[in-house]
N, C-alpha and C positions, 0 to 999 in steps of 0.2 A: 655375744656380739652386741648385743642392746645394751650393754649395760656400759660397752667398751666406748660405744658412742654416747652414751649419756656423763659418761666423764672427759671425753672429748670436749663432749658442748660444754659443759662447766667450766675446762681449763680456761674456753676462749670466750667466754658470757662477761668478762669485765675489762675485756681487752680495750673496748672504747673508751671506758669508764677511766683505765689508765692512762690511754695516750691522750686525752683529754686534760689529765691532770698533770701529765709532764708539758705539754703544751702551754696549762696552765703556771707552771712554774716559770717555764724558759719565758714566757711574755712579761712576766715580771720582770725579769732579769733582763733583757731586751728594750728598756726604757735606755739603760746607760747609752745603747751602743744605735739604734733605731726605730724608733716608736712606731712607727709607720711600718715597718714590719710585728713589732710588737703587739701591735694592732689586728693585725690578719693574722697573727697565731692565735692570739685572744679568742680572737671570734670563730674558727674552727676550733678550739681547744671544745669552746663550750657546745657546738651543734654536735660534737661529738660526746661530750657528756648528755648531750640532751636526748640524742637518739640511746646512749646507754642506760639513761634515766626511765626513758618510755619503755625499754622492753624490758630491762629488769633492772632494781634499783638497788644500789652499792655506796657502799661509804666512799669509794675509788671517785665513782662520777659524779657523787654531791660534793665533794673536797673539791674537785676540778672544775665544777660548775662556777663555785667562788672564786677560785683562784682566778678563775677565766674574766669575769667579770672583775675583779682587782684591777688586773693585767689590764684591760680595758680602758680604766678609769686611769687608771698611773701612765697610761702610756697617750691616751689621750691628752691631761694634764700636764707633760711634757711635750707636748707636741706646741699646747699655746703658750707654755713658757720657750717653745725657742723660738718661735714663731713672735712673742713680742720681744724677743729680748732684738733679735734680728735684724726687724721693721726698723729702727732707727736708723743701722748702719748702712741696710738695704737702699734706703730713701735717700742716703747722703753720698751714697755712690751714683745712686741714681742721677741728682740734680750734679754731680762733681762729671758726669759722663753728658751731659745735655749741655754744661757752661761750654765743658773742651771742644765741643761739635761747631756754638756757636763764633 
């Protein structure tokens, strides 16, 4: 009986550690299509690595931790390249919306 739950707990001791690191993955992969989701898998990828990390430590949830953090940076970094790429066309609809009023 003890021993059936002690590999229980084992099966499921790096489960965080994993879905941290698939989190970590798809955020990466998530720059193409939405950063700003990309972004909030990022950042749950890795609390979840981090809570895997604090009770017991895996190569699953230090891989994920990185990747999380990547994921972060790449998706952040696309967020101000659309964001200036944007701004120009934004501001010229803008003032082309403010002439037609006048």
């Amino acid at each position: 009986m003890a021993r059936e739950k002690r590999e229980e707990k084992k099966g499921n001791s790096e489960s965080k550690g994993v879905a941290g690191f698939t989190l970590g993955i798809v955020s990466i992969v998530m720059f193409l299509f939405s950063p700003l989701l990309g972004i909030i898998m990022s950042v749950v990828g890795f609390i979840l690595c981090l809570r895997q990390q604090k009770r017991e430590k895996t190569k699953a949830g230090k891989t994920g931790m990185i990747l999380s953090i990547i994921g972060f940076a790449v998706n952040v970094a696309m967020m101000l390249v659309n964001f200036l790429w944007l701004s120009p066309y934004l501001t010229q609809l803008y003032q082309q919306q403010l002439s037609s009023i006048k």
